[in-house]
Structure formats: C-alpha cells, structure tokens
N, C-alpha and C positions, 0 to 999 in steps of 0.2 A: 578547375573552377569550383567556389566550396558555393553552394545553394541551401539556404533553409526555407523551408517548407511550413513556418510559423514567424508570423511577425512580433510572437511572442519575443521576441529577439530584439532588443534596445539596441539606439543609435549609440550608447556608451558599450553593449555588446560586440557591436560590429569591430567600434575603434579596437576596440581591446584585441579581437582575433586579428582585427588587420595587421597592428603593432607587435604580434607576437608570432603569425606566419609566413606575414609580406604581403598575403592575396586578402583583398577586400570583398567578405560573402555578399553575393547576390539574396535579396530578402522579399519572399513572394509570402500572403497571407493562405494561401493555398496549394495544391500541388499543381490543380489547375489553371492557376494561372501565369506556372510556369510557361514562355515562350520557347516553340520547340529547338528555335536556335538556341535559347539560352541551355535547355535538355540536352542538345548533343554534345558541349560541352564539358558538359558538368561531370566530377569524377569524386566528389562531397558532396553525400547531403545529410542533413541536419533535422532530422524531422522529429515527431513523437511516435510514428508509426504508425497512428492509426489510419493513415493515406498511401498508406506501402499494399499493394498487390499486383499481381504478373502484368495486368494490362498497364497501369501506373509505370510502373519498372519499365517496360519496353519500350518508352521514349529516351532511355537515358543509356545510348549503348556505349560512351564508355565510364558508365561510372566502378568506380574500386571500392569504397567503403560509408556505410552508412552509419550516423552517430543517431541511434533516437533516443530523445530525451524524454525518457521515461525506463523505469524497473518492467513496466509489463511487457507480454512479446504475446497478448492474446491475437491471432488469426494472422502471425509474419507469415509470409510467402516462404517458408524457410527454402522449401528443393527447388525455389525456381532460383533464391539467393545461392545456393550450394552449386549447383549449377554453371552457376556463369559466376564465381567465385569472387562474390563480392564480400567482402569483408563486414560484418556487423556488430557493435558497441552497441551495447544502452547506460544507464545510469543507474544501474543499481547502486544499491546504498543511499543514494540521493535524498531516500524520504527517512533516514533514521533519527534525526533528530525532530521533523515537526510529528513524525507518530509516537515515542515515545512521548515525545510533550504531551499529545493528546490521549494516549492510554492515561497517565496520570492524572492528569483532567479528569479522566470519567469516575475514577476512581476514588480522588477526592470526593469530586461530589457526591456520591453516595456517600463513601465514610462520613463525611462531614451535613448531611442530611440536608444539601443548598435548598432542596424544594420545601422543605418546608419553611425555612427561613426567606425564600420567597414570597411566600404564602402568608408569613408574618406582616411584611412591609407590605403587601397588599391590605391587608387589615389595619395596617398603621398600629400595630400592635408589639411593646420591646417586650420579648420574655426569654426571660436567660438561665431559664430551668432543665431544659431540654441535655443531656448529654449525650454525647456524639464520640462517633467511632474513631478507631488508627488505624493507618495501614499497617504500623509496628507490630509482625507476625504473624498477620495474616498470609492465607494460601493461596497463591495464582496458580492456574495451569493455563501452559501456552502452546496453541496449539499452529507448530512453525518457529522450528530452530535456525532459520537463516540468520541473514544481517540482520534483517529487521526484529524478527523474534528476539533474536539476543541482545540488541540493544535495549528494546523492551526490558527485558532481564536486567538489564545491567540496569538499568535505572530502577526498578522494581526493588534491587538487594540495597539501595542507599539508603531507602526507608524501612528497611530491615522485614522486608517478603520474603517470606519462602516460597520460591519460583520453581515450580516442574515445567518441564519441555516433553513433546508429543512428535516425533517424526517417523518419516516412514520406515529407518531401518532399527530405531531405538540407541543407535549412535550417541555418545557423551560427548555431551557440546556443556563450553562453560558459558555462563557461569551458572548453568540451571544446576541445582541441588541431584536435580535423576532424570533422563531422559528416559522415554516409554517408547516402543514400538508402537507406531498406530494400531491401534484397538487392543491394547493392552493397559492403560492406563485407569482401567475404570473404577477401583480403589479411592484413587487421588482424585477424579475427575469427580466422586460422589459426594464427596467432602471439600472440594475447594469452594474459598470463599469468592472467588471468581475464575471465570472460563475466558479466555482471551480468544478467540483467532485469526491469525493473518494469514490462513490458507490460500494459498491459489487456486483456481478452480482449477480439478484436473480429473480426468474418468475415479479415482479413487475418492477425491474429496467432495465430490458435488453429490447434494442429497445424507452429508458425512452426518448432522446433524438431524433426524429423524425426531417426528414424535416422541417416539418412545426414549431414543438414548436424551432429550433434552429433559423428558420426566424424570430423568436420573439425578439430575442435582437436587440440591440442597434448595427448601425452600427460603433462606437468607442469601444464595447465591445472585451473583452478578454477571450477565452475559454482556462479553464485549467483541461484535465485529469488525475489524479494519481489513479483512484480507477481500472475500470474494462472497457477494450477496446468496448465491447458490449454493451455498454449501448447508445452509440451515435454512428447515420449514419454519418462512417466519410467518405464514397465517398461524401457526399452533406458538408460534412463541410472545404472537401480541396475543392469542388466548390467556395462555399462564401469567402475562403481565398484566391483563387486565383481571383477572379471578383474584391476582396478589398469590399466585402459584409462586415467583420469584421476588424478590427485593426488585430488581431493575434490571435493565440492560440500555447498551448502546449500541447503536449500529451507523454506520457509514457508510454501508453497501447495502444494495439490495437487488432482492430477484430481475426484477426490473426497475432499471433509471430513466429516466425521472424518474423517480417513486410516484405512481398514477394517485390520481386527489382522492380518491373514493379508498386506498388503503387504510385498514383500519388502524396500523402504525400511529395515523397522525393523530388517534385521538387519545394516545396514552400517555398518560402523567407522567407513570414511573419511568420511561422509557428518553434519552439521550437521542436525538435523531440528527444526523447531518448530511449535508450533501455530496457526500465521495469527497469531504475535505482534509481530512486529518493529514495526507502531505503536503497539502499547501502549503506556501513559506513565500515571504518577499523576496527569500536568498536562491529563491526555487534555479530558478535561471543560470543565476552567478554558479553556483554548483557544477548544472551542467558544461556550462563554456569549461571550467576548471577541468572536467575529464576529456572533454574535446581536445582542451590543447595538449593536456598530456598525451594524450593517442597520438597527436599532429606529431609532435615531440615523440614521443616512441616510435612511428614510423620510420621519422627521417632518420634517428638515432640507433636502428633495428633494436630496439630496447622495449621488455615488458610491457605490454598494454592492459586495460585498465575493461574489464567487464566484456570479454570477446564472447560473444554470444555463437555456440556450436548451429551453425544452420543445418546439422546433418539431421537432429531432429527436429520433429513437429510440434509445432506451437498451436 
C-alpha cells in the first residue's frame, strides 16, 4: 500500500501514480491521521519528512521505502531507518530551477537599482538619468558546489559572471572558474561582488559567517542566502545594512522562522527578504511524483534509483 503523508498531493497526482503503478495511494493531510489499520499496511510512504521519527515509524511495521519530498534530511531518524532497513529517496535537485530563478532575481535587482526606481513611481516622478549596473563580469562566490550550487553557476556564466565555488574539500566542480577548500577562499571572497550561500547547516557550517569574516567584504558587495538561516550572524549583517556597510543583501532563511516581528531585518530598505520561498514552484509537486515513479520503476525493474539517501549517517 503507497500512503502520503501530505495532501499536498492532487487528485490529478493520485490518477497519474495510480495509472502508472496499478495501486491507488491512500492521501492523509497528516501522519496522524493515518488509521492504524491503514499503518499496518502500508510499505510506501510519501511524505516531506518532517513527520518521520522513531515513534511515527513504529506504527508502520511493514513499511520498505520512504520517498520524502524534499532536498532536506534535517533531524531523519536515520539508525532507527538503517536499522529495520527501510529504504529512503528524497528529491534532491527538485529546487534547481526555481532557486536559480531566484538567485537571478536578487541580483538583478541590485544591478538594476529596482528600489530606487521604486521609490520614483512613489513620487510619481520619470527620471531617466540614473545609470545602472551589468551582471556582465561581475564576481560571484558561491558558497555550496552541489546540484543546486552549480546550477546557480550555470545560470550565473549566461550572463557572463565569473563564478568561484567554496566546498569542503576544494574539489573542481564545473562550471565554477576555481573551487576553494572551505576557508581558503578569502582573496576572492574580499573582492567579489557578491557572496551567495546555499550551505546546509552542519557542525562546520553553522556560525560559518561570523562578525568579523562578513566585515571582510567589500563594501559594494552583495549578501545572498538561500541555503541554511544559521550559518550567518544576521543581527551584525542587518547592522552593516543599515550603517550602508554593504550595498544589500538577500535572505530566505533565517535563524529563526517565522522570522519573529520585533527582528530588525524587517526594517531594512537595502535588504531582499522572503519567506524560505525561493523553491517554491507550481511544478514543485509534479517533480516530485516524476522521481517517485522512477524509483517505483527502478524497483520493480532492479534499475538505478534516483537520490538514495545513505541512513548509515546522521542527519
């Protein structure tokens, strides 16, 4: 029996899996309100993970394999999954095209100075004096050479950026110009005209962005986060943005979500703020199903699978 764990899941989803494995998933808006009959069952589930832990799991004894639809694996049960060797997929890749979209985004808008031309049509005033910047040749560093990093990249080189990448072992990944071993980079990191990161939080990365190493840019520099709110002091980085320490930044994440109302983030001009959206997508969904039935499809076919997540470590 396949069970999803999100009604995020359309009645045009269901059809599609039913018409392409035979079995019609069962579609609960919670894990809770799975019924325990429908749990004993069940040997698919379909969730985003963030309802996955040991006492969850132990109504479901014979399930085989979980597909969660999402890139992150923050707090899997991984040794209770390794364990009783349940098999686990996510979707990574998933968000490569609406976060490049959105890196681009942010990055227009600065080049192209939208707030003050904002700030025009508030005045009801046309003035068409102002010149405004290109990305053509400007310097990115990005810090996170995975899927997502590197698509970044790749979309970054169309508009003719020189893109450096920052990862842990310094490894040449394309299509970045030069790869850096974490905390060696800081040359390029003092001169680029923007700082990207899609880190995941991890005991190395969190806290990675301190006071002191963010005083290290350039003050026409541009901070963009899409990876993990923890990695960078952002009470010191709405300081520099409100002194006019940096040009701007964007951020996506933050130490704590909700971002609480009393953050002094929300009171900054220069600053791009949104709410953990940049991989949203209408196609968000349709994606996932598409690596689900491949997996279904690799199973029964003992053929390559698509994003097998090792539960030997810890997440």
């Amino acid at each position: 029996m396949i069970v999803s764990t999100t009604d995020e899941l359309l009645h045009r989803h269901v059809e599609w899996i039913t018409r392409e494995t035979g079995e019609t998933p069962q579609v609960f808006a919670a894990m809770e309100e799975i019924p325990q009959h429908v749990a004993d069952q069940t040997e698919v589930l379909i969730t985003f993970g963030d309802d996955l832990n040991v006492e969850n799991l132990r109504r479901f004894p014979k399930l085989k394999w979980i597909q969660i639809i999402r890139a992150g694996l923050d707090n899997l049960p991984a040794r209770y999954l390794h364990e009783k060797g349940v098999l686990v997929t996510n979707a990574s890749g998933i968000h490569v095209v609406p976060m490049s979209e959105y890196v681009i985004l942010c990055l227009l808008h600065f080049e192209k100075e939208m707030d003050h031309y904002r700030a025009l049509r508030t005045e009801r005033k046309y003035d068409r004096t102002r010149l405004v910047g290109e990305l053509m040749g400007r310097e990115a560093l990005i810090y996170g050479t995975g899927v997502i990093g590197t698509a970044v990249a790749q979309a970054l080189r169309f508009f003719q950026v020189k893109v450096y990448g920052v990862n842990t072992s310094g490894r040449p990944v394309e299509p970045f110009l030069q790869t850096f071993k974490l905390g060696e980079e800081g040359e390029v990191y003092e001169r680029a005209d923007y700082v990207i990161s899609i880190l995941p939080s991890t005991p190395q990365t969190r806290g990675l962005f301190t006071a002191e190493y963010l005083e290290r840019m350039k003050p026409d520099a541009v901070f963009v986060n899409i990876g993990r709110g923890d990695v960078v002091d952002e009470n010191h980085l709405a300081e520099m943005l409100r002194k006019g320490r940096l040009k701007g930044a964007a951020l996506d994440v933050f130490q704590e979500e909700p971002l609480p109302k009393d953050s002094p983030l929300w009171d900054l001009d220069n600053l791009i703020l949104t709410p953990h959206m940049s991989a949203k997508s209408i196609r968000y969904i349709d994606r996932c199903v598409e690596i689900f039935l491949h997996n279904w499809k690799a199973l029964r076919d003992q053929t390559p699978l698509k994003n097998v997540v090792d539960t030997s470590k810890e997440y």
